[in-house]
N, C-alpha and C positions, 0 to 999 in steps of 0.2 A: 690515565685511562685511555686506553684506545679503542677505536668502534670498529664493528661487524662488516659495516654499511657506511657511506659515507655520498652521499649528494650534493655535488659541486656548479657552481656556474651556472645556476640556476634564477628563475623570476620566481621565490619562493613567499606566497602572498600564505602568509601565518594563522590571519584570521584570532589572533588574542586581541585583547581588548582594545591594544594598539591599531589595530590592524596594521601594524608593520610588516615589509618585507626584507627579505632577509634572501641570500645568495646562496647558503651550504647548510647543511643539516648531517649531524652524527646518528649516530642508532649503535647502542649495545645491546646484545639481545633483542629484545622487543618493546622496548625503551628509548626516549627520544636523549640525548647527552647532550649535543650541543644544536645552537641556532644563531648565524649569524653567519660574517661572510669570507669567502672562499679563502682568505688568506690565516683566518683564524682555525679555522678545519683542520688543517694541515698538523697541527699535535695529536692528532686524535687517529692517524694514517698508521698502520703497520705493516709487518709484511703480508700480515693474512688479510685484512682491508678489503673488502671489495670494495673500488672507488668506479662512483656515474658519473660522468661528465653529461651535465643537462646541457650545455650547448644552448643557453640564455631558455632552455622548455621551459615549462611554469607546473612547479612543486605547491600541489594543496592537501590539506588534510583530507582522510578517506571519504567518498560521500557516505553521507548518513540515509539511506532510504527512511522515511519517516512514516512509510505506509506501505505495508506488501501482504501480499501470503506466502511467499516461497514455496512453505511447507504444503499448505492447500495444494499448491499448483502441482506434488506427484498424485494428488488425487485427480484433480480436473482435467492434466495432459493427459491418464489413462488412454481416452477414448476419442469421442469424433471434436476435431477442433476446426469453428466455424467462424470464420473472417467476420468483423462487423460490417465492412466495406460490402459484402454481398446483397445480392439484391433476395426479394424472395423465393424465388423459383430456385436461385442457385443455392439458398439455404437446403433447400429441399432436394436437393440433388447431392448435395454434399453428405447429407445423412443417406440418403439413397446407396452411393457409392460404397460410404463405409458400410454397411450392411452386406453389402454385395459379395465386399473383399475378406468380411470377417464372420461369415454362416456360422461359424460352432456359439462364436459367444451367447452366451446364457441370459445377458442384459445388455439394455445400449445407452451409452450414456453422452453424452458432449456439453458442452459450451461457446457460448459465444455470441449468439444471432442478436443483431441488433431490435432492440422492443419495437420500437418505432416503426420498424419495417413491419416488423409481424405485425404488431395493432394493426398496423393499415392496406391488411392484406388477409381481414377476418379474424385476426386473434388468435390466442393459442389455443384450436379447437383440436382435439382426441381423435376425431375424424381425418382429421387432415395427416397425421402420424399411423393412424389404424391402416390407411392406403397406401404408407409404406412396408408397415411389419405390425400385424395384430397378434401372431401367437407368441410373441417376447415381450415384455415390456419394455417400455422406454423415459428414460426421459433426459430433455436437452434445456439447460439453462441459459437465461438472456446473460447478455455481456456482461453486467451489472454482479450476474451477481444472486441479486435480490427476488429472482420469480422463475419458475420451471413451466417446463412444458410436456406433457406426457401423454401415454396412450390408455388407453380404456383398459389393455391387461395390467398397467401400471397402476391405476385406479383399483381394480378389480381385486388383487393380488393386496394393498395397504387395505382393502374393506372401505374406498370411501365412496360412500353413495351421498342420496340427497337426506338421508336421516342421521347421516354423520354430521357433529359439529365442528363449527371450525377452529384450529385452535385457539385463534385470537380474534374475535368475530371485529373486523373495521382495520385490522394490521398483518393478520397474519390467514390468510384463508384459502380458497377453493375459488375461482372462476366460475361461477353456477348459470344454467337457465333460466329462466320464469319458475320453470316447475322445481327448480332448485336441485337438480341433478347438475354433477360436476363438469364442466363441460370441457376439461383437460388443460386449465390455466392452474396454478399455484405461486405463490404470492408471500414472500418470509420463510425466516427460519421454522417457523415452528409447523410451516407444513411440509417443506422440504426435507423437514427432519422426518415426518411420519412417513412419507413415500421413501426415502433411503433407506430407512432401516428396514421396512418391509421388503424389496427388492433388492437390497446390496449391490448397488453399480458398479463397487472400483473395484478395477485389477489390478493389484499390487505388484504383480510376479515382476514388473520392472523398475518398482519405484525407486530401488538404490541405484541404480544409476539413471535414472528424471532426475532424480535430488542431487548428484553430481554434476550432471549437464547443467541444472540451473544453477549452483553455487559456481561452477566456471564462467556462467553467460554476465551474472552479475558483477562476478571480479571482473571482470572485462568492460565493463563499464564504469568501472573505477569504484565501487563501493566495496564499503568494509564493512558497515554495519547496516542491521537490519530492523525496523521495531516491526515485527510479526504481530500484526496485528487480530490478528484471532484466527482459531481454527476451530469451526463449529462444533460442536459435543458429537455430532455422528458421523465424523471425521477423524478424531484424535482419535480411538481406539486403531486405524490403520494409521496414520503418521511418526504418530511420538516412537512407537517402535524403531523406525529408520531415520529417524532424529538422532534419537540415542546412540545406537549404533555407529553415526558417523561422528558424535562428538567423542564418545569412546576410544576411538580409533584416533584420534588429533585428527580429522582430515576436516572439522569445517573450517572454510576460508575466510567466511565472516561473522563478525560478531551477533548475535541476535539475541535480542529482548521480546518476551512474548508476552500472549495474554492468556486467560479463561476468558472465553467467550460467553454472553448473556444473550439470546437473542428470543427466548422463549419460557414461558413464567415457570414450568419447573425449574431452570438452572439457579432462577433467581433464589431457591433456597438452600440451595447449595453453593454458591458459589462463593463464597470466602473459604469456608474447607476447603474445596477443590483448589481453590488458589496456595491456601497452606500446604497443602500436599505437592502441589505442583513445584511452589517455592522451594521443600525441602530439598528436594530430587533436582533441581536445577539452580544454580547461585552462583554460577559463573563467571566472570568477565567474557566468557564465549559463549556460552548460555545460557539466559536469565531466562526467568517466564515469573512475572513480578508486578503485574498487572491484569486490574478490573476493565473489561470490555464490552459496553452495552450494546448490541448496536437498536439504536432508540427512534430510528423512522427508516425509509428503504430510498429509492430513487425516484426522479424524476420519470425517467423514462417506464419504470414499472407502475407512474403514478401511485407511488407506497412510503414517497417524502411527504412529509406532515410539513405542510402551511395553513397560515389564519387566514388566508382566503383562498376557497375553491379552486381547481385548477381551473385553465382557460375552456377548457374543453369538457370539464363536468367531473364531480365527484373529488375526494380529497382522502385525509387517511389522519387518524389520528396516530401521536406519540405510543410506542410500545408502553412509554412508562412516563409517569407524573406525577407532579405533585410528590406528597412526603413520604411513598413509597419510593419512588427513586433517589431524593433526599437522604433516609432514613441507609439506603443500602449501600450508597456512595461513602458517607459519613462511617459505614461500619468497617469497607473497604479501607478508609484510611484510617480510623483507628487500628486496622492491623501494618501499614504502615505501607498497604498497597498504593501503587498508580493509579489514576480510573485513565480512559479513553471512551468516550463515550461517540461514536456516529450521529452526526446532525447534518441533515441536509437542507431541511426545509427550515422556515424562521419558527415555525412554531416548536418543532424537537429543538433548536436550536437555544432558542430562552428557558427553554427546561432545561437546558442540560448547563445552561449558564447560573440558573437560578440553583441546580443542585451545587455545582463550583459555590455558591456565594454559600450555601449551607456548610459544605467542607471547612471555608475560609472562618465566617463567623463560629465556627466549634473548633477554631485557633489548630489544624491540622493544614501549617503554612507549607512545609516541605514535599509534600506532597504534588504531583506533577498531575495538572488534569488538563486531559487534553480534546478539544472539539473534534474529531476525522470528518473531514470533506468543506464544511462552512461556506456550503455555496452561498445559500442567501439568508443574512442576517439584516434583519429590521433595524435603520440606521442610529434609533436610539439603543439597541444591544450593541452596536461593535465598541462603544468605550469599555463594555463590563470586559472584555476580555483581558484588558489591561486592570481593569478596577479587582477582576477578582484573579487575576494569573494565570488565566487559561491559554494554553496555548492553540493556534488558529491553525490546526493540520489541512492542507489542501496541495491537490494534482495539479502543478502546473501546465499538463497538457491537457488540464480542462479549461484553460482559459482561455475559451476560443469562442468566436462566434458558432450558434447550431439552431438550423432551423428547427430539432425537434425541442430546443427552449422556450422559443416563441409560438411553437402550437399548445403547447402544455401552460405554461406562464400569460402567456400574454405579452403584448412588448414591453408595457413598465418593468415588470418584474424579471424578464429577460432582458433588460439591458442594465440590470442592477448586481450582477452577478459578483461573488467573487473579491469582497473589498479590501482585501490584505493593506493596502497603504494606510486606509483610514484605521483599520484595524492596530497595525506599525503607530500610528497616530497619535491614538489614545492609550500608548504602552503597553500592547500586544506584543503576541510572538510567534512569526509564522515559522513552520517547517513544512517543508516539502517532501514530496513523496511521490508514489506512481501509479498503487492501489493493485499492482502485478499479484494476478496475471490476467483481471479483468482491466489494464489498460488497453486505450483506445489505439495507442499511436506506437507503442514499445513502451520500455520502462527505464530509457537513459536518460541519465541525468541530466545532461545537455540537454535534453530534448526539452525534459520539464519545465530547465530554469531558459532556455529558449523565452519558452511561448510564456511563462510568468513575466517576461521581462517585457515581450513585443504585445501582448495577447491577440495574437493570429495565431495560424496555424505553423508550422516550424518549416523556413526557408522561403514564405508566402512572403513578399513583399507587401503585395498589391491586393491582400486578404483584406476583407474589412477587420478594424479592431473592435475587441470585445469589448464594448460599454459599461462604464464608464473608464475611457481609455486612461483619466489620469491614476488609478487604482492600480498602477503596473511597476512593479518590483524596479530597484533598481539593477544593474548586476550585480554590484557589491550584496544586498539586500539577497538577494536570490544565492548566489555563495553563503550565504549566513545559516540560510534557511534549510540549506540541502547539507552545512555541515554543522555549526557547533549551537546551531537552534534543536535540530534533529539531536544531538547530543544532549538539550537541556531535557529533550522532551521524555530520552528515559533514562534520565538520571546519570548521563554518563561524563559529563560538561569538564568534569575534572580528569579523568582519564580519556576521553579524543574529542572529537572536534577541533579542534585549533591544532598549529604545531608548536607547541613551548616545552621546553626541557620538564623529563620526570612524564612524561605524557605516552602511551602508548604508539609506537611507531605506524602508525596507519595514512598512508599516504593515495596520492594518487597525483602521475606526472601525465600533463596533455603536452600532445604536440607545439600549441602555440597558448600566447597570453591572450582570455578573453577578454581582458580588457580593454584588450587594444584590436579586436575583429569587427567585425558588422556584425549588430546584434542580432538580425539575421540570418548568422551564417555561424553562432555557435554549436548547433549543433553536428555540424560538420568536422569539428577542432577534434583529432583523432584521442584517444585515450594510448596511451604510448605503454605507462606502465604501472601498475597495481602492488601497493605492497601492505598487508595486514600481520601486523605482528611480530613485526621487524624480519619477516618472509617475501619476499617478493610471487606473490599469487597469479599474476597474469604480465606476460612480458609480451607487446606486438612481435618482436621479433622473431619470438619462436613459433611454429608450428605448433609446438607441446609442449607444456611449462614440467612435462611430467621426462618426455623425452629426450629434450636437451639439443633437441638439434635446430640449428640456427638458420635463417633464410638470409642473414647479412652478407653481404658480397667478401 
């Protein structure tokens, strides 16, 4: 047999169950042939061979993103894109400008402002947006994600006044008055869905190439795989189109596992068909969409995370779903042989969504992959069930950071409790990591993430305080695990990537140096050199343009 591909002289960390390392690595096709060291290789060399000389670099399996939107993100770049790092005035300025520079458009849309900022700068008042532009509608979403902000024509134009209900009264609602007039806050899916479809934000006319640029941004960070973690119901009708299209064509560069999204009680009676239909039409090794998605509380920052005690600063939020209705729909999910993923932020969605795992588990639906997204704060008697019932513990490593807007919301116990991935490891859990792109805070590389899980500072901060309690911090090896062949357990993919062993899909990614042997740090710094999904090489530093061929080498 001789290989395509051949990877030599290399620190090649395998990540099987050995975690042995290994010097050289073959690739037929798209397929791993051999593993093991550089003198054994040498049968597998022909003339056609392209041979790497890694020059001791450090060969690891592709990362596994374990939480993104991608596909959301050709909807959200559309329009005006708002640093969280800004202060208030400049938020306001930034929407100001784009207005300025873009007069035809017909709607305005963005992303990004930090909550924190807004709440403590009057909140997201109508008035305040109507004194930039009253005769268009608008609306701009917090970083999250989870809560809008719009104008009065915005309101006007969806019909919500103070005699509208909301659609999820305590989860999903309207920012209201005294007198119960909307006062231009929104708050979940299920209101952000009634304001989109009445006004239609996104402009498409560029999406296929946003969805280019982002599948090139991400090879470039060394990821091959994606679990897409949901694309809201008034979103897919403009996405999945230029999805398709690009998987048709062979051009996407990474693997991706998707959902149906749940974030609002009609989908909930829909959504296993939906998912059936969705399943048929997608069942790829490059693109799956095979997976139940609830998201089952909102953030901290929009104060819309469900905990069993009050925030610090008043008021709270219950669970979208509980008890044996969300039970009842998990359990139907896996009887058709779906994923779930369910969003828990706070500890009270959190034990719900543990408690539905234990219902999946006791109705003997073992194979099944359910997975917690975010698990920031779990109540210290729930972080064994994650192990007890096989849940897997999805979390952003570049949320592992100290933030003063935790301890205004939280309080200090509960903000220096954040985050327990080790204990979680502890009790026979399984973290994967992720970035939650394109609502991260800091970028979405992977370095970055398994950085700050490792340190939990902020990435490159020495002298940062760490995030409490410091002994809850990944190792690196742990943090590689979790960014590859845990990401892989998490959709089902464990036996075809994550690790490098023979019969394995060739999905790699080679850094500059070994982080095992850097200051931890300073691994986010460690260059990503070269990207390859599917025995392709998708992102070379060297070139310019992996499409043009022209070299920058001396």
């Amino acid at each position: 047999m001789k290989a395509d591909i051949i990877f030599k002289n290399g620190f090649v960390y395998t990540v099987n169950k050995d975690k042995s390392i290994a010097e050289a690595v073959a690739v037929e096709g798209n397929k791993i042939v051999y593993v093991g060291d550089s003198k054994g290789v040498e049968p597998y060399i022909s003339d056609t061979t392209q041979v790497i000389d890694l020059s001791g670099k450090m060969l690891l399996p592709g990362f596994v993103e374990a939480h993104a939107h991608p596909f959301v993100a050709t909807c959200w770049l559309s329009g005006i894109i708002i640093d969280m790092a800004l202060s208030y005035d400049e938020i306001l300025d930034t929407i100001k400008q784009y207005i300025e520079e873009n007069p035809d458009k017909e709607v305005y849309y963005g992303i990004g402002y930090d909550e924190n900022t807004v709440k403590g700068n009057g909140g997201t008042r109508k008035e305040t947006l109507d004194a930039i532009c009253k005769d268009k509608p608008m609306l701009i979403q917090g970083s999250g994600g989870h809560e809008g902000w719009v104008n009065s024509k915005a309101l006007k134009i969806a019909g919500i006044d103070k005699n509208m209900a909301d659609p999820i009264p305590g989860f999903s609602y309207y920012r209201r008055d005294k007198d119960g007039s909307p006062n231009g806050g929104i708050v979940e899916m299920g209101a952000l869905t009634e304001i989109t479809n009445a006004i239609k934000p996104f402009d498409m006319s560029t999406a296929t190439g946003v969805l280019e640029e982002i599948l090139y941004g991400f090879n470039s960070l060394g990821i091959t795989t994606v679990a897409d973690c949901g694309i809201p119901e008034f979103m897919g009708g403009y996405i999945l189109p230029v999805v398709e299209k690009l998987v048709d064509a062979g051009e996407m560069t990474f693997r991706t596992v998707g959902c149906y999204m749940v974030g609002e009680e009609s989908e909930t009676e829909v959504a296993i068909d939906k998912l059936k239909e969705l399943r048929k039409r997608h069942d790829s090794d490059i693109f799956r969409i095979n997976t139940l998605k609830i998201i089952n509380d909102g953030t901290v920052e929009s104060r819309s995370a469900s905990f069993f005690e009050d925030y610090a600063d008043g008021g709270n939020s219950k669970p979208f779903m509980a008890g044996e209705i969300l039970y009842n729909l998990c359990i139907e999910a896996a009887k058709e042989g779906f994923n779930i993923n369910i969003h828990g932020i706070g500890d009270r969605a959190i034990h719900e969504n543990l408690m539905a795992a234990k219902a999946v588990r006791e109705a003997e639906y073992n194979n099944v992959r359910f997975t917690n997204s975010h698990t920031e704060y779990v109540k210290k008697e729930d972080r064994e069930l994650f192990g007890k019932y096989n849940v897997i513990a999805n979390t952003s490593g570049a949320w592992h950071v100290e933030y003063e807007g935790n301890h205004v919301a939280l309080g200090k116990e509960r903000a220096n409790d954040l985050f327990a991935m080790k204990s979680i490891i502890s009790g026979g859990g399984i973290v994967s990591l992720g970035s939650d792109f394109p609502v991260d805070e800091v970028g979405n590389e992977p370095l970055k993430g398994l950085e700050m899980s490792v340190t939990r500072k902020a990435f490159g901060k020495k002298d940062y305080p760490v995030l409490q309690p410091a002994e809850e911090a990944l190792s690196v090896e742990e943090a590689i695990e979790a960014y590859t062949i845990n990401g892989a357990y998490q959709i089902q993919m464990e036996d075809k990537i994550g690790s490098i062993e023979v019969g394995k899909y060739a999905d790699f990614v080679v850094l500059e140096k070994n982080i095992f042997e850097v200051d931890n740090h300073c691994i986010f710094q460690v260059p990503v050199v070269m990207t390859i999904m599917n025995g392709a090489i998708v992102y070379d530093a060297c070139l310019i343009d992996r499409k043009s061929g022209m070299s920058l080498a001396e």
